[in-house]
Residue frames as qw, qx, qy, qz and C-alpha x, y, z in Angstrom:
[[0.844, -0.234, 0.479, -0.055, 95.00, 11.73, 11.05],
 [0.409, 0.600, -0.592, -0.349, 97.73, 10.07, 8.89],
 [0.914, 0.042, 0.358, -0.185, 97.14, 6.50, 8.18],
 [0.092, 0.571, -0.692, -0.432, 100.08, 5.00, 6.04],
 [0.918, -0.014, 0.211, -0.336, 99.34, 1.98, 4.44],
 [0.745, -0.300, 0.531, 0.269, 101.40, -0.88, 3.56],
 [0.559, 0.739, 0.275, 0.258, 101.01, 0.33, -0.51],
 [0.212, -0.968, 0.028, -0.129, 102.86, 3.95, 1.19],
 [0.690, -0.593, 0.349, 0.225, 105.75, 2.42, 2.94],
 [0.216, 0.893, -0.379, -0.114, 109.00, 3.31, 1.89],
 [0.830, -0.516, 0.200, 0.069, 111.63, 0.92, 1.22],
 [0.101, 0.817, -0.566, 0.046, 115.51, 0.72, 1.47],
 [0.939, -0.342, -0.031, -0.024, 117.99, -1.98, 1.58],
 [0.103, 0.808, -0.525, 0.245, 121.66, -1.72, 2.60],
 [0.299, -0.525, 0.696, -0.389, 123.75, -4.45, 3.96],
 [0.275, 0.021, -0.935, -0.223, 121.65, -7.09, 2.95],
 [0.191, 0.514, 0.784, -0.291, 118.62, -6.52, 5.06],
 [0.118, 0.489, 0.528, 0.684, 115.35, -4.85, 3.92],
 [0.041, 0.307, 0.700, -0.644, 114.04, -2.22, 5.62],
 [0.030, -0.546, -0.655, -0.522, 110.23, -1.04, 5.05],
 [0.171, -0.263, -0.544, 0.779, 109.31, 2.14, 6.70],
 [0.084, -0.568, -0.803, -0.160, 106.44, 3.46, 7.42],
 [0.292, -0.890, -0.335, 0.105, 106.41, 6.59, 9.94],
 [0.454, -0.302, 0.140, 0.827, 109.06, 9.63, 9.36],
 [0.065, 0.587, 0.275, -0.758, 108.10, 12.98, 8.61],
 [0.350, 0.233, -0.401, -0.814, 106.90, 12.48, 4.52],
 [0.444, -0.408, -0.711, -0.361, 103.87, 10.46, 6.15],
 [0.458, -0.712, -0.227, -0.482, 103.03, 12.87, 8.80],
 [0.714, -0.389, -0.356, 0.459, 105.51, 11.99, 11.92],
 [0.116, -0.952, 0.058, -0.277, 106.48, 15.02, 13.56],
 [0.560, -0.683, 0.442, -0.156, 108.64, 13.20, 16.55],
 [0.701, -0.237, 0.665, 0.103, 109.58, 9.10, 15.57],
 [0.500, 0.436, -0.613, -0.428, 110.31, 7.14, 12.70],
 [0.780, -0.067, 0.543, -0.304, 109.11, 3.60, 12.72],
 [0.619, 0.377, -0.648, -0.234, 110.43, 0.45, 9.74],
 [0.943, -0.088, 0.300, -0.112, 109.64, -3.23, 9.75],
 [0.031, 0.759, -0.629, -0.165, 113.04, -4.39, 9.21],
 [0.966, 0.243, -0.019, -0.085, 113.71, -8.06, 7.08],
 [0.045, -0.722, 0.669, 0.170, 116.87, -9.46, 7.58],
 [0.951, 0.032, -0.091, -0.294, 117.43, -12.76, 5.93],
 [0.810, -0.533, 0.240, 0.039, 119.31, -15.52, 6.85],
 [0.793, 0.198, 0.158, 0.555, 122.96, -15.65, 6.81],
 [0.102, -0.952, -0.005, -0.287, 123.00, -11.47, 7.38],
 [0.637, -0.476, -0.215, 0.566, 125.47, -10.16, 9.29],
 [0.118, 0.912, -0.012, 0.393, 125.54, -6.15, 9.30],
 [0.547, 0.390, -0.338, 0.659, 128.57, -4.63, 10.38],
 [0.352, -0.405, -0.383, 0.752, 129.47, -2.69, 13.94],
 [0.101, 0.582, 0.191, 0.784, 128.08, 0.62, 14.25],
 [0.176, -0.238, -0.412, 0.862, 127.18, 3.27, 16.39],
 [0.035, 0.719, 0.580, 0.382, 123.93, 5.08, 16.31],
 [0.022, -0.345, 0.193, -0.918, 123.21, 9.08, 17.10],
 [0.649, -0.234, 0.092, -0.718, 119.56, 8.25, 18.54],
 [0.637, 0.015, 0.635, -0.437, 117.66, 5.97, 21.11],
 [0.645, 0.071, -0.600, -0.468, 116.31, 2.78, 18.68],
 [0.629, -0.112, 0.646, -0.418, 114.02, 0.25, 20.35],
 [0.460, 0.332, -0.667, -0.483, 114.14, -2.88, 18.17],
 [0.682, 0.106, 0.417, -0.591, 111.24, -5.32, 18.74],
 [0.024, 0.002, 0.959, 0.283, 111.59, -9.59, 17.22],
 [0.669, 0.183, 0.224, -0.685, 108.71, -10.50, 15.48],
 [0.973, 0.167, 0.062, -0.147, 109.20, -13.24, 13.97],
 [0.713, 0.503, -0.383, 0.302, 112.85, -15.36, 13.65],
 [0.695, -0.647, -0.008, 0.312, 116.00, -15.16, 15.65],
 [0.222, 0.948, -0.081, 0.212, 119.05, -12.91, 15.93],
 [0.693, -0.189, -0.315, 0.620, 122.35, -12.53, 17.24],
 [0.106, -0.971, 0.067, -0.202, 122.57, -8.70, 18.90],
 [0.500, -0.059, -0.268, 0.821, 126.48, -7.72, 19.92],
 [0.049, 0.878, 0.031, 0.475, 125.93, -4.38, 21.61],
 [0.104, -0.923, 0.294, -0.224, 128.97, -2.82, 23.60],
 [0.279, 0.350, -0.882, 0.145, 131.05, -6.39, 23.07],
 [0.445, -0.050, 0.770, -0.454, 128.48, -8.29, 24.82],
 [0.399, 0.014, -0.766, -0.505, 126.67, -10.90, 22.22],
 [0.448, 0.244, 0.688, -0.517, 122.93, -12.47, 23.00],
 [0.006, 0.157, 0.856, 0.492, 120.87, -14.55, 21.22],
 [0.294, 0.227, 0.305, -0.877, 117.11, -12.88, 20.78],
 [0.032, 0.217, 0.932, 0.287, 114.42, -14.54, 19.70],
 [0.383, -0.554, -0.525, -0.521, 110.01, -13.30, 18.91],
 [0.443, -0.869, -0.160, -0.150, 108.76, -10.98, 21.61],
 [0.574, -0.435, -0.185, 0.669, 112.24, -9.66, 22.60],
 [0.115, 0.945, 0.055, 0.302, 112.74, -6.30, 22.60],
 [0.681, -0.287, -0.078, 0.669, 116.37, -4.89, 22.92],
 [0.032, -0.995, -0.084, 0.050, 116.84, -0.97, 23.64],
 [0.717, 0.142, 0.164, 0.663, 119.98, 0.28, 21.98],
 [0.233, -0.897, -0.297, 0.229, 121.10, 3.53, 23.38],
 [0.412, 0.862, -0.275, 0.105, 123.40, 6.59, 21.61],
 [0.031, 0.756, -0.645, 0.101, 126.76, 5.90, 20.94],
 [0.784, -0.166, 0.524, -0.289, 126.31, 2.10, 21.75],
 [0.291, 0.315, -0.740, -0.519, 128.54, -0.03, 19.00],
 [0.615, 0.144, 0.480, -0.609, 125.81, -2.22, 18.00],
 [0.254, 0.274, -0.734, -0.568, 125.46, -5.36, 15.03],
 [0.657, -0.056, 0.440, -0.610, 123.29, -7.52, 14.29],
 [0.040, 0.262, -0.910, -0.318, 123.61, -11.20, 12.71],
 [0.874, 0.052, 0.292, -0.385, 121.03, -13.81, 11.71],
 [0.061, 0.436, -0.879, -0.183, 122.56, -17.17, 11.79],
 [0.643, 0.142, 0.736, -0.156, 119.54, -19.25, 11.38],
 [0.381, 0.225, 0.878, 0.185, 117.74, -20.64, 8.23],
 [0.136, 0.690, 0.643, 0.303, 115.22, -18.05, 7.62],
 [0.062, 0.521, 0.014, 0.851, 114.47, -14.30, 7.29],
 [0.163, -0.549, -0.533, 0.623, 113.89, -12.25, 10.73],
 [0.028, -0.716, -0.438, -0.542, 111.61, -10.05, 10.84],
 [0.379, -0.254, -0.458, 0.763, 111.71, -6.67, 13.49],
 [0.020, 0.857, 0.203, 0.474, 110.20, -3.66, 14.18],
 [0.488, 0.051, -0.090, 0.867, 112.24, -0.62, 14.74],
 [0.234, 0.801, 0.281, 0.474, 111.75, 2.83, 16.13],
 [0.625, -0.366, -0.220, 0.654, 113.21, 5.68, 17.10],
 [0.179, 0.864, 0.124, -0.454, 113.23, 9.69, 16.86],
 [0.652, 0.735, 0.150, 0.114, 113.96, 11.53, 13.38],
 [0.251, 0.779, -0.563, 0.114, 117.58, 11.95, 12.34],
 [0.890, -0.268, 0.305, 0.206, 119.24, 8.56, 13.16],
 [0.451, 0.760, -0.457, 0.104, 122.47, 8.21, 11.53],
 [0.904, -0.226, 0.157, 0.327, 124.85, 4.87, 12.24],
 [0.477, 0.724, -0.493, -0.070, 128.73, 5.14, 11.74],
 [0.937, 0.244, -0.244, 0.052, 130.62, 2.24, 10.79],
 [0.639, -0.604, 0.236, 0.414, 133.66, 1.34, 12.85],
 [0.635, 0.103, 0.353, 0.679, 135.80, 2.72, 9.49],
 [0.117, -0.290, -0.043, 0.949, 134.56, 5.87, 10.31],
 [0.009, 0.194, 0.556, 0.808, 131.74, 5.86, 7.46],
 [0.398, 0.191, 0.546, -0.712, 128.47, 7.68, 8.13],
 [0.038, -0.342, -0.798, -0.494, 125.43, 6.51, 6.88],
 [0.433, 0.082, 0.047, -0.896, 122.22, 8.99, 7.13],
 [0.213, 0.278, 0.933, -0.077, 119.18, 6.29, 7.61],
 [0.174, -0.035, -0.378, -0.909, 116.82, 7.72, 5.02],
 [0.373, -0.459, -0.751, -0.293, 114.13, 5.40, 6.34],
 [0.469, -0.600, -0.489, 0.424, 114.35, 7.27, 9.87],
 [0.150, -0.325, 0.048, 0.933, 114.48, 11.21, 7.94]]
């Protein structure tokens, strides 16, 4: 059994959010990767594309989501499924830090509409 605790959890921040991960394969995942993602307010992460399924779950705050030129406002208990190759950003224009949980299978990797890749290290 691998228990991570909250002492364990890895974290990265890029873009201006934080992420904190927890489940990816140097704390015993075999299959997913799981990070409570912090984005605070006034964010806005660029376009991208992801390689892998990601299932990103509001817990606490609101968001703007653009995915494939369609924009929606999401708000605690949505949950928006964001499928390969989908160009995909994600703003917070309110007041205070959102809060999400993220997951999806090992090897994610986003590229940037300027071509750059980035290798999510919280999701390898």
């Amino acid at each position: 059994m691998s228990v991570v605790h909250p002492s364990d959890a890895v974290v990265h921040e890029i873009h201006g959010a934080r992420f904190v991960s927890y489940a990816h394969p140097r704390t015993g995942s075999k299959e997913l990767c799981a990070w409570r993602g912090e984005i605070p307010a006034g964010t806005k992460a660029p376009l991208h594309t992801v390689n892998r399924e990601e299932i990103l779950h509001i817990l606490e705050g609101d968001l703007l989501i653009t995915l494939d030129g369609r924009t929606e406002r999401v708000g605690a208990g949505d949950t928006v499924i964001i499928n390969p190759g989908a160009a995909f950003g994600v703003e917070n224009p309110t007041d205070r830090t959102a809060v999400t949980w993220v997951t999806t299978s090992i090897g994610l990797e986003a590229e940037l509409a300027d071509g750059t890749r980035i290798v999510a290290p919280w999701a390898n």
